[in-house]
N, C-alpha and C positions, 0 to 999 in steps of 0.2 A: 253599264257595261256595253262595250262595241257588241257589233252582230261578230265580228269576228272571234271576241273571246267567247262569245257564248259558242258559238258554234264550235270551240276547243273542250269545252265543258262536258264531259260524259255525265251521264244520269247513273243513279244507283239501278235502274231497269236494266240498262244497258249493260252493266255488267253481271248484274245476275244473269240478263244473257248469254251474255258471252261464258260464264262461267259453266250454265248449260252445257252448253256445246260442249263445250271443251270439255266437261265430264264423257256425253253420248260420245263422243267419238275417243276418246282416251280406249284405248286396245285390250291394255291389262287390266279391266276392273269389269266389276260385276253387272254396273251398270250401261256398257257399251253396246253399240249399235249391232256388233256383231257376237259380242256372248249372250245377248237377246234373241239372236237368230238361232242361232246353232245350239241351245236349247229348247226350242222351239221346233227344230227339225229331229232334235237327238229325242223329241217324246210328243210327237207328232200328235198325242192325244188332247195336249193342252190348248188344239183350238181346231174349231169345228169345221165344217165347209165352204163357210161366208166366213171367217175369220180367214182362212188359208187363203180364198179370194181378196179379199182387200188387203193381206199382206203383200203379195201379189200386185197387187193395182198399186199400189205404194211405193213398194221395189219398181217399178218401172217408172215412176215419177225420179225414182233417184237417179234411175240409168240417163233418164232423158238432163242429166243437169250433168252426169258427170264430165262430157266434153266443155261445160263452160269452168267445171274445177280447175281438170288440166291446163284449159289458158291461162288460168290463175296462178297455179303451180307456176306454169312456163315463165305469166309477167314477173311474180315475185323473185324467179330463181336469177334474170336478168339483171 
């Protein structure tokens, strides 16, 4: 095989990855990024004060990436 088909070739990893994802961030399911949150805030007892902190520190890792989303957003929509 050329380097070039292999490098066309996805891994079985690679899509279980991807398939991750794409569950966490799917909107309407149980499993999503934000019906995680928003049970989490709707019963604010299911995590402690260093939980709520590194939720916290977490969410701010996201804030800090979403300006590189939206050029993504922007290249793809071009």
């Amino acid at each position: 095989m050329t380097k070039s088909k292999v490098k066309d070739i996805i891994s079985q990893d690679d899509v279980d990855d991807l398939l991750r994802i794409s569950e966490f961030i799917e909107s309407d399911t149980k499993d999503s990024l934000l019906h995680e949150l928003k049970q989490a805030i709707l019963d604010s007892g299911k995590l402690d004060l260093n939980q709520w902190i590194e939720l916290r520190d977490q969410l701010h890792e996201i804030e800090e990436l979403i300006p590189h989303i939206d050029l993504i957003i922007k290249l793809k929509q071009e």
